[in-house]
ROKE-693148 format. One record per residue: z, y, x of N, C-alpha, C in turn; residue in three letters. Coordinates in pm, whole numbers, padded with zeros to 5 digits, always signed. Layout:
BEGIN
ZYXZYXZYXALA ...
***
This chain:
BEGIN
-10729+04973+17855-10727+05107+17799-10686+05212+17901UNK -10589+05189+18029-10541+05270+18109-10671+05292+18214UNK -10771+05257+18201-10865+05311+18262-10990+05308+18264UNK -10976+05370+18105-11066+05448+18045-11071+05633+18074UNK -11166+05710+18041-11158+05890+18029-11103+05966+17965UNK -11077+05872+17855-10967+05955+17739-10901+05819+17689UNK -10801+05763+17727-10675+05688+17648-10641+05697+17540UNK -10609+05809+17509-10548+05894+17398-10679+05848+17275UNK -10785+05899+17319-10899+05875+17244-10930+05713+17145UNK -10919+05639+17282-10875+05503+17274-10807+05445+17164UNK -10662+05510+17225-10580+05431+17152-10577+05523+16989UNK -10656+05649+16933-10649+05697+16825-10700+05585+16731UNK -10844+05509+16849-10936+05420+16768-10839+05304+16716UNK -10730+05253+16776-10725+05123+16769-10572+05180+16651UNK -10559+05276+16604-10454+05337+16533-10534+05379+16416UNK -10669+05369+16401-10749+05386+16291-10777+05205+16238UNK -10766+05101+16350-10862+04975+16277-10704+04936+16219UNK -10565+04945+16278-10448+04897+16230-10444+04992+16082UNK -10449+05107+16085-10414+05134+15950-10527+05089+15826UNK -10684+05051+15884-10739+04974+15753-10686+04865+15767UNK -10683+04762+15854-10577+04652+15846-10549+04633+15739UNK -10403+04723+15780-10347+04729+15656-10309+04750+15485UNK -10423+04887+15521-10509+04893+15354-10591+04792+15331UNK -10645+04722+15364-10791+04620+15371-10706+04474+15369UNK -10572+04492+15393-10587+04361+15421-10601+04188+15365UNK -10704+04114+15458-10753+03987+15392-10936+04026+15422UNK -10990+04166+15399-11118+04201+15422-11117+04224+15573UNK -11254+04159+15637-11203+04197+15797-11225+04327+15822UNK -11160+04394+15939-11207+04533+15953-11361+04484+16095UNK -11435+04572+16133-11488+04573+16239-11506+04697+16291UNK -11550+04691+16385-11542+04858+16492-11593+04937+16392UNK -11737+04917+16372-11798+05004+16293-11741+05058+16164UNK -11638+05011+16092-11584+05060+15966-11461+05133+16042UNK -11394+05149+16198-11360+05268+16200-11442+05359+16261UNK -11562+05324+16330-11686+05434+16372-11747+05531+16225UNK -11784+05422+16110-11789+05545+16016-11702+05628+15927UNK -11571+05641+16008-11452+05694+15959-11559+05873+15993UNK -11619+05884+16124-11628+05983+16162-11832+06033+16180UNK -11900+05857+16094-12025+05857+16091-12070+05899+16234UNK -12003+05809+16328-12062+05726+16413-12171+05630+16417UNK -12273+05652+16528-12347+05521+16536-12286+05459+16579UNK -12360+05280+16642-12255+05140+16707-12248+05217+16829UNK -12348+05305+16913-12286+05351+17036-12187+05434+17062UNK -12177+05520+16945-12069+05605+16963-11907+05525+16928UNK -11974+05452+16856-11879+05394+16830-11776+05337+16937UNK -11870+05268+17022-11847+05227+17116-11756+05261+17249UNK -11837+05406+17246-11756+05467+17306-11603+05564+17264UNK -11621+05565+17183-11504+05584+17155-11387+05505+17153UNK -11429+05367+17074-11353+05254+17119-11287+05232+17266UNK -11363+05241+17354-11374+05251+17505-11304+05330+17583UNK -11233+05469+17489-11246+05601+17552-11344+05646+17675UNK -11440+05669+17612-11592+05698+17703-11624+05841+17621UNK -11516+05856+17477-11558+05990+17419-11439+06050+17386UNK -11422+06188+17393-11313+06219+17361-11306+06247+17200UNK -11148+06239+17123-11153+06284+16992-11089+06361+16965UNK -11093+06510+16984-11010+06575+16966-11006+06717+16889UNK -11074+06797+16804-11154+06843+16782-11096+06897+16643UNK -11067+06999+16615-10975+07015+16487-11047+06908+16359UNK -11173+06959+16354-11258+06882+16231-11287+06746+16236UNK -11277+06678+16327-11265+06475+16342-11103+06480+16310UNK -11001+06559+16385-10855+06514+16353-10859+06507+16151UNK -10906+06633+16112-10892+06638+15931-10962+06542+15902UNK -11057+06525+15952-11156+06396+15872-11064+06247+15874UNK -11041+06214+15984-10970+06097+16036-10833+06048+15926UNK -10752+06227+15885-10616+06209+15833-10682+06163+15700UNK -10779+06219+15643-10809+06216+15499-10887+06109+15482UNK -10950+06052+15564-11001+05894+15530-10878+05815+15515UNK -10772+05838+15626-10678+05698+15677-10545+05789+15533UNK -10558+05878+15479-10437+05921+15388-10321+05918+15444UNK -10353+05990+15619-10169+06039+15666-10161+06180+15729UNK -10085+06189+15780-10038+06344+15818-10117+06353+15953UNK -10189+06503+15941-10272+06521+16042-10213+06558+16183UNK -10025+06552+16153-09998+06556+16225-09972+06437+16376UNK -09950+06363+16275-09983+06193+16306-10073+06147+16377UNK -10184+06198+16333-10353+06237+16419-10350+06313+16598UNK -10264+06448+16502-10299+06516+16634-10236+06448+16737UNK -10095+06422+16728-09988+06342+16878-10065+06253+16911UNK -10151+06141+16836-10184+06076+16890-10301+06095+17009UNK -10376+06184+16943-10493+06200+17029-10455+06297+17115UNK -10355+06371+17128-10305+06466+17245-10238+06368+17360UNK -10206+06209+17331-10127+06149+17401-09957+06148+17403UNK -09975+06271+17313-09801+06243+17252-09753+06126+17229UNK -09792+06046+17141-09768+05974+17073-09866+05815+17114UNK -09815+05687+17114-09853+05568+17185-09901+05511+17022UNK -10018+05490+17021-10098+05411+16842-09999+05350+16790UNK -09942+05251+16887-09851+05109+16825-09682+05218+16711UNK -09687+05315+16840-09581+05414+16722-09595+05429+16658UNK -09706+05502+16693-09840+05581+16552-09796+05540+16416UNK -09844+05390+16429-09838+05294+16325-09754+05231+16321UNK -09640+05244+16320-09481+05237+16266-09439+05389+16187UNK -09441+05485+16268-09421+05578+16190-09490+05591+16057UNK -09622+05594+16088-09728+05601+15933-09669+05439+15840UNK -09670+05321+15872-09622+05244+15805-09461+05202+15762UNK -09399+05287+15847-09240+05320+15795-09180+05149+15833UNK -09056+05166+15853-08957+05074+15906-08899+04998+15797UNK -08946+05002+15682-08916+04867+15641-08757+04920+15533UNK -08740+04848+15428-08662+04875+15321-08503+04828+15367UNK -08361+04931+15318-08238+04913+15345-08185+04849+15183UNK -08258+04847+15072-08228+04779+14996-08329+04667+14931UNK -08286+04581+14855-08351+04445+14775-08448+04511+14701UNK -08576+04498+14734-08688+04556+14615-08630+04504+14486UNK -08659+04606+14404-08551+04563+14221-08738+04484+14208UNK -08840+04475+14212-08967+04404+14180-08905+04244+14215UNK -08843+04227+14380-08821+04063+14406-08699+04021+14301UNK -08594+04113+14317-08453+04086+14215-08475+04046+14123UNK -08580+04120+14056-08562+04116+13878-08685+03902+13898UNK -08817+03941+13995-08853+03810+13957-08741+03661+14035UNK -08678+03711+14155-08578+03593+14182-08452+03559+14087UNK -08441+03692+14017-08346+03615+13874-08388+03542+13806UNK -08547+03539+13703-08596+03464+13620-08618+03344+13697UNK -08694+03346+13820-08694+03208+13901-08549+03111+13904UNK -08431+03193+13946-08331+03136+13924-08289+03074+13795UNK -08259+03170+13678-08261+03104+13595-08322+02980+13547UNK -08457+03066+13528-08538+02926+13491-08498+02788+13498UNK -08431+02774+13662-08393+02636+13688-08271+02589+13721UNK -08148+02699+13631-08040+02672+13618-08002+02689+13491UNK -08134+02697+13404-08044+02774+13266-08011+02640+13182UNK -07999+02451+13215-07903+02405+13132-07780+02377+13174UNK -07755+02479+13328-07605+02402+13351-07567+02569+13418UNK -07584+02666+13360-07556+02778+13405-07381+02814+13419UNK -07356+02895+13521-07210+02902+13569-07204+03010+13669UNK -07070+03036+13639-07031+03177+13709-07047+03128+13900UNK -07090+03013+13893-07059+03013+14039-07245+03009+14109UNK -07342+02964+13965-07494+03026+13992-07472+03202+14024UNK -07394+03230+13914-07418+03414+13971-07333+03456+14076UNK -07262+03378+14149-07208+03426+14250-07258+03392+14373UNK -07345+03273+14366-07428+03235+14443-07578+03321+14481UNK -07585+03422+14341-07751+03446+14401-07686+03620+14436UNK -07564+03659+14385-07524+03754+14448-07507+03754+14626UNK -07439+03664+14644-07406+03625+14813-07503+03649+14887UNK -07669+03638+14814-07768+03577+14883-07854+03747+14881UNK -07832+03810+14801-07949+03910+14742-07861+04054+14806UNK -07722+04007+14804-07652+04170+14805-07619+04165+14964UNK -07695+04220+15072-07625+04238+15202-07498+04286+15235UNK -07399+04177+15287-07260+04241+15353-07262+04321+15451UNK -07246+04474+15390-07278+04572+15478-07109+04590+15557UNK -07050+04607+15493-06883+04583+15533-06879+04484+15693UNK -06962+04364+15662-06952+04254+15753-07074+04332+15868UNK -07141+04374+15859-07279+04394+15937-07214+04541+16002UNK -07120+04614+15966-07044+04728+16042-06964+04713+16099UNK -06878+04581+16086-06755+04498+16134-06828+04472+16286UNK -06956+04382+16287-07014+04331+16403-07039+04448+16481UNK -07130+04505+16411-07191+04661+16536-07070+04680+16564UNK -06931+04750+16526-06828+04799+16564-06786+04712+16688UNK -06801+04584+16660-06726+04501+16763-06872+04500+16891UNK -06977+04496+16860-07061+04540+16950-07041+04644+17068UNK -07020+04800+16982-07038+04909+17020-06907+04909+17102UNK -06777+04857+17080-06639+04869+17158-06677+04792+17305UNK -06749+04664+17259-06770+04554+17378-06828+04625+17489UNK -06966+04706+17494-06994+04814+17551-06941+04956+17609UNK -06815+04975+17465-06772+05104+17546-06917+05180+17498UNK -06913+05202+17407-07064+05294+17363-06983+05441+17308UNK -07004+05536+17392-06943+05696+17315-07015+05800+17355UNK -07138+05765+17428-07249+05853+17342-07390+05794+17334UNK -07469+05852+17251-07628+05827+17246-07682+05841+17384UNK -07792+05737+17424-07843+05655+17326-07779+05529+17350UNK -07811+05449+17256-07747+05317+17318-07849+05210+17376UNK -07818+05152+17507-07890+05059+17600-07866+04902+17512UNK -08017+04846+17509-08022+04735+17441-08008+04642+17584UNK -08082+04657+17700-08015+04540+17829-07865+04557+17836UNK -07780+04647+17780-07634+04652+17815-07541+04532+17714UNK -07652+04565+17592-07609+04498+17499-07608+04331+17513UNK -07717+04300+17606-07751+04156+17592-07640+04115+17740UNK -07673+04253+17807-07550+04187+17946-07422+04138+17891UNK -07375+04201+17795-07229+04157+17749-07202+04008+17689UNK -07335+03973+17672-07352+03868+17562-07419+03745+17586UNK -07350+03662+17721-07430+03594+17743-07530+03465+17747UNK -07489+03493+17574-07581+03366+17490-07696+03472+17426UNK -07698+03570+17511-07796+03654+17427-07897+03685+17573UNK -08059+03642+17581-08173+03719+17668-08227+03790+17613UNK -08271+03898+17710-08400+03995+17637-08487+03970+17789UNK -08609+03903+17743-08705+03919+17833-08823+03977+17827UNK -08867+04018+17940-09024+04135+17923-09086+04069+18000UNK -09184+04026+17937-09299+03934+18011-09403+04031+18038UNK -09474+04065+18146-09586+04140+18164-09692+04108+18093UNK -09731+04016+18043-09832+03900+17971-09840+03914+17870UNK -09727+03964+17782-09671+03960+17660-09797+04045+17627UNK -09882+04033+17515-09949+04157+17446-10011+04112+17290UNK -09943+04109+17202-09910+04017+17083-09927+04148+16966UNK -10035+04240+16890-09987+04335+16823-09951+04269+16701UNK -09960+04166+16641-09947+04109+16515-09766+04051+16524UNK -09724+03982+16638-09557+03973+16669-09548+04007+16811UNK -09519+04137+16781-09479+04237+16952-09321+04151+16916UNK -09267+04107+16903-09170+04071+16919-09114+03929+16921UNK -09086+03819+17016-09039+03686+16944-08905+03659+16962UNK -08869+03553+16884-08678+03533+16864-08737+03391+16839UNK -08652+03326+16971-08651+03171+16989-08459+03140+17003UNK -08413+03051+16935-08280+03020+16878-08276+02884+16910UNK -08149+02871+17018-08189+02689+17057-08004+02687+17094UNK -07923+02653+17012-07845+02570+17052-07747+02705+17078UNK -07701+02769+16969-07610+02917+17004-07658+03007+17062UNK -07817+02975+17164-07798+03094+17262-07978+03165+17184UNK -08001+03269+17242-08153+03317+17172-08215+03398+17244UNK -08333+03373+17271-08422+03462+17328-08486+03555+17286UNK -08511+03657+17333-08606+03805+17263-08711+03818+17383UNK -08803+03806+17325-08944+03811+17396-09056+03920+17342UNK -09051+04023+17433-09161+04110+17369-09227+04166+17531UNK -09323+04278+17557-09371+04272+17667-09339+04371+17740UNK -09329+04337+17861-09255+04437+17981-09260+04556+17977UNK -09171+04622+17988-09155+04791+18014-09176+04858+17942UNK -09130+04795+17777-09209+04851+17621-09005+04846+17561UNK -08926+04796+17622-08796+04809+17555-08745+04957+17514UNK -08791+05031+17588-08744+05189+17586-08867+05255+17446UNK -08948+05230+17445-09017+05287+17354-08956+05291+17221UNK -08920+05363+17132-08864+05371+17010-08917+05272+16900UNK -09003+05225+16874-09068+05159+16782-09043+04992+16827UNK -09007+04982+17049-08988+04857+17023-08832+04816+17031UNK -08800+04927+17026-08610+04907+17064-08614+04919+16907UNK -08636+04947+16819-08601+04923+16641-08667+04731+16655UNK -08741+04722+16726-08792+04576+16667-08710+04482+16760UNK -08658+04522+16872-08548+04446+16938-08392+04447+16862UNK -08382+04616+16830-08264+04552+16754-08275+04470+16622UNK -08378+04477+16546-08370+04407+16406-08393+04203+16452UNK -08470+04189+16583-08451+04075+16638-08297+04007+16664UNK -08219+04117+16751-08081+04070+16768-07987+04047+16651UNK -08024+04084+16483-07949+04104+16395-07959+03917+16339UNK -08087+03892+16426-08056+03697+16388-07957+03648+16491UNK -07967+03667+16585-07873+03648+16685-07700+03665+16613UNK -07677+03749+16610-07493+03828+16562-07493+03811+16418UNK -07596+03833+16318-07522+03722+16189-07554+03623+16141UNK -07641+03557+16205-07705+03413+16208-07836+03441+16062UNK -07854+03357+16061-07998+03287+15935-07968+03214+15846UNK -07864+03132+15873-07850+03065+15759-07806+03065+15618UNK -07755+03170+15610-07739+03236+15454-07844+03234+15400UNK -07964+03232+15462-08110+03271+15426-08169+03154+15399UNK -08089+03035+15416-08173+02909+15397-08119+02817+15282UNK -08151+02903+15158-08109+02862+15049-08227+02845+14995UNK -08238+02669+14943-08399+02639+14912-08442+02710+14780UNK -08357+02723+14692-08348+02804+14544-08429+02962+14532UNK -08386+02981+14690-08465+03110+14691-08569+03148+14853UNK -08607+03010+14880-08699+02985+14987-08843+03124+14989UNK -08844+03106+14867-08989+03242+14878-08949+03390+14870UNK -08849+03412+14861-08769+03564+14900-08665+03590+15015UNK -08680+03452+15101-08602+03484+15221-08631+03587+15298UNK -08723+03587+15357-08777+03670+15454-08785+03786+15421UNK -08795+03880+15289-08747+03986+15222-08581+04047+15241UNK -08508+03937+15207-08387+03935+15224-08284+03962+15414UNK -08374+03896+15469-08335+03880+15634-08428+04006+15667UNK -08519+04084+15603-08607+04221+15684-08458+04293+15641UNK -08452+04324+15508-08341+04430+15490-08209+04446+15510UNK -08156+04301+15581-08027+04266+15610-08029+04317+15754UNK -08181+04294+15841-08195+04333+15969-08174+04435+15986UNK -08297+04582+15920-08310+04690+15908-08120+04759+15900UNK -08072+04727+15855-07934+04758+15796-07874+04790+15930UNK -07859+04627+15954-07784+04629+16092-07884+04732+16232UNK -08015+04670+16235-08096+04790+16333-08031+04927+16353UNK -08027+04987+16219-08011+05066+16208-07856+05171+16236UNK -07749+05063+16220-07643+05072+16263-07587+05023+16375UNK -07658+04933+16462-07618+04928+16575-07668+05045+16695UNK -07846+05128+16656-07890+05219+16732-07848+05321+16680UNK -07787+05373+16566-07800+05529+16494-07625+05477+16450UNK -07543+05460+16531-07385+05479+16468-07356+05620+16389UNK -07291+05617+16297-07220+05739+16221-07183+05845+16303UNK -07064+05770+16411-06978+05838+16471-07072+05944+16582UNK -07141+05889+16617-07264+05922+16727-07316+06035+16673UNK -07381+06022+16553-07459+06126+16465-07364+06288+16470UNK -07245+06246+16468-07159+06366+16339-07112+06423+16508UNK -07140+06331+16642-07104+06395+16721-07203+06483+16815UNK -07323+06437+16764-07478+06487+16795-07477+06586+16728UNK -07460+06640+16620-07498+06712+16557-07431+06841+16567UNK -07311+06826+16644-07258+06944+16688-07258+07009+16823UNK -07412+06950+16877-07507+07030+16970-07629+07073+16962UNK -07659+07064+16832-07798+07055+16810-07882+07196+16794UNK -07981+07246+16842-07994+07361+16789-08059+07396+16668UNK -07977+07462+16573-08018+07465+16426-08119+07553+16415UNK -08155+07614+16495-08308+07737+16508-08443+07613+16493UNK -08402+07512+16564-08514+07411+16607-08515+07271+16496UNK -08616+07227+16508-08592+07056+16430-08485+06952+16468UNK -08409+06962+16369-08308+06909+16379-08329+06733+16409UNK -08411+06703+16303-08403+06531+16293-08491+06532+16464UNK -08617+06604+16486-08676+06592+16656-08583+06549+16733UNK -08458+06664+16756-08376+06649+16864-08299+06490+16782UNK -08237+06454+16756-08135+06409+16718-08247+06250+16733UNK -08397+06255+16726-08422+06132+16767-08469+06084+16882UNK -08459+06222+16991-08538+06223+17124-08327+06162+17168UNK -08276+06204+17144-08115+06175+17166-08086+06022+17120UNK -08120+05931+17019-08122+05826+17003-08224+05737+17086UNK -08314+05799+17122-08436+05746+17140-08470+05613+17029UNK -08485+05682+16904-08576+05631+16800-08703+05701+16723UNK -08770+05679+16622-08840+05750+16592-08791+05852+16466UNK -08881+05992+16455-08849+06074+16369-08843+06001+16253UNK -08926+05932+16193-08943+05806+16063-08787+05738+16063UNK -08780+05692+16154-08620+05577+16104-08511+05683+16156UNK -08522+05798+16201-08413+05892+16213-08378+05905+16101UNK -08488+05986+16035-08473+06040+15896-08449+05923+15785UNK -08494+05843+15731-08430+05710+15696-08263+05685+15738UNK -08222+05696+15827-08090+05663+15838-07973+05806+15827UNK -08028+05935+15885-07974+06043+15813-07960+06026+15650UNK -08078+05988+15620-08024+06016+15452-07961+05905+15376UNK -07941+05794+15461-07827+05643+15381-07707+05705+15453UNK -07696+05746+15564-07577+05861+15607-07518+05948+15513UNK -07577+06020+15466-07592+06113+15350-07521+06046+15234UNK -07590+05980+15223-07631+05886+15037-07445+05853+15052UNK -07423+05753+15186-07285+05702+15194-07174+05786+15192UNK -07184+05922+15220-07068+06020+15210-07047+06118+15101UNK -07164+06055+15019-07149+06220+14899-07095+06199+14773UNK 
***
């Protein structure tokens, strides 16, 4: 893609086939179903794919937002080069839930029941509490003991600093690495764990949220999660236990309330305050308002 005529162009295309992906997904996408986003032929198509065409053009940006149903602002960064697709599409697909969908709760209760209801006991409901309700108390305890280990007292915070301190903890960047389905891997062998995603992508905001929600297996382990009773809602359970911690180990309280008393209030507030974290405007704003939610 880096040497292609328009990049930007490029990578708008490959930020159009991820978001049918994702609407579509299970139906395959192919070039051509994002070429007639803009009633493209296969050559234009082509080239665009290619960046061999540029896309930039007030009337392809509106067309593009209103096929794919996101903000045309979303559109424009991308194709100005503001903005890198793989962001793109984190921001447009959002970072992922800080509480238990009440849809899994309400069906992992009846599942539970179901197959406890002839020997039911206060120690079944204390059991699927343990499992469903994240120890946020415990997951602020760790970052805290994190953030001291470092000596962290201002934004942003360095994720190689984090793993230097820790040295059952790697973060490696493989040049090779180019995985869009798991930009991220977590290999766990014997106390110590690896983070594997691809070189010179740690600083980018979208992959430092997926490095820290990686390290959150590392510092409170998995195995709470390996309760066979509720084997098909684990991985629900360990996204939002991650997200939690992600979120509090890169966006501390203390950090915020001390950011915020430089900020210029003429200008976008959440902008600055995530170019200062180096995260994205999406999980800025997400964690400003559980900020919020927690003090009012």
């Amino acid at each position: 893609m880096t040497s292609s005529k328009y990049p930007s162009s490029a990578g708008l295309f490959q930020f159009c086939r991820l978001v049918l992906d994702h609407k579509f997904g299970g139906i395959r996408v192919i070039d051509q179903d994002v070429g007639q986003i803009l009633g493209f032929d296969p050559a234009d198509c082509s080239h665009w794919k290619n960046g061999k065409k540029n896309i930039r053009s007030i009337q392809a940006v509106k067309t593009i937002a209103n096929h794919l149903g996101v903000d045309e602002k979303l559109i424009v960064d991308i194709a100005s080069g503001d903005l890198d697709y793989r962001e793109a599409f984190n921001e447009y697909h959002g970072y992922g839930m800080f509480n238990i969908s009440s849809g899994v709760l309400d069906s992992a209760k009846k599942d539970y029941y179901r197959r406890h209801a002839a020997a039911w006991d206060k120690n079944n409901e204390t059991e699927f509490k343990l499992f469903f309700n994240p120890n946020v108390s415990e997951i602020e305890r760790i970052v805290s003991d994190i953030h001291q280990k470092i000596n962290l007292t201002e934004a942003p915070l360095y994720l190689p600093e984090v793993a230097a301190n820790y040295p059952e903890l790697r973060l490696v960047g493989d040049a090779n690495y180019d995985n869009d389905d798991d930009i991220v891997q977590v290999k766990q062998e014997g106390g110590n764990t690896t983070i594997t995603f691809k070189a010179g992508t740690e600083v980018q905001p979208y992959m430092r949220y997926r490095i820290a929600r990686a390290m959150a297996q590392h510092f409170l382990g998995v195995e709470r999660f390996s309760n066979k009773d509720f084997d098909k809602y684990a991985d629900h359970a360990l996204d939002v236990t991650s997200n939690i911690f992600a979120a509090k180990l890169l966006i501390p309280a203390m950090l915020v309330r001390k950011e915020l008393q430089s900020v210029d209030v003429a200008k976008d507030i959440v902008s600055q305050l995530s170019e200062s974290f180096w995260v994205s405007k999406n999980f800025m704003n997400r964690c400003l308002k559980e900020l919020l939610l927690s003090t009012s």
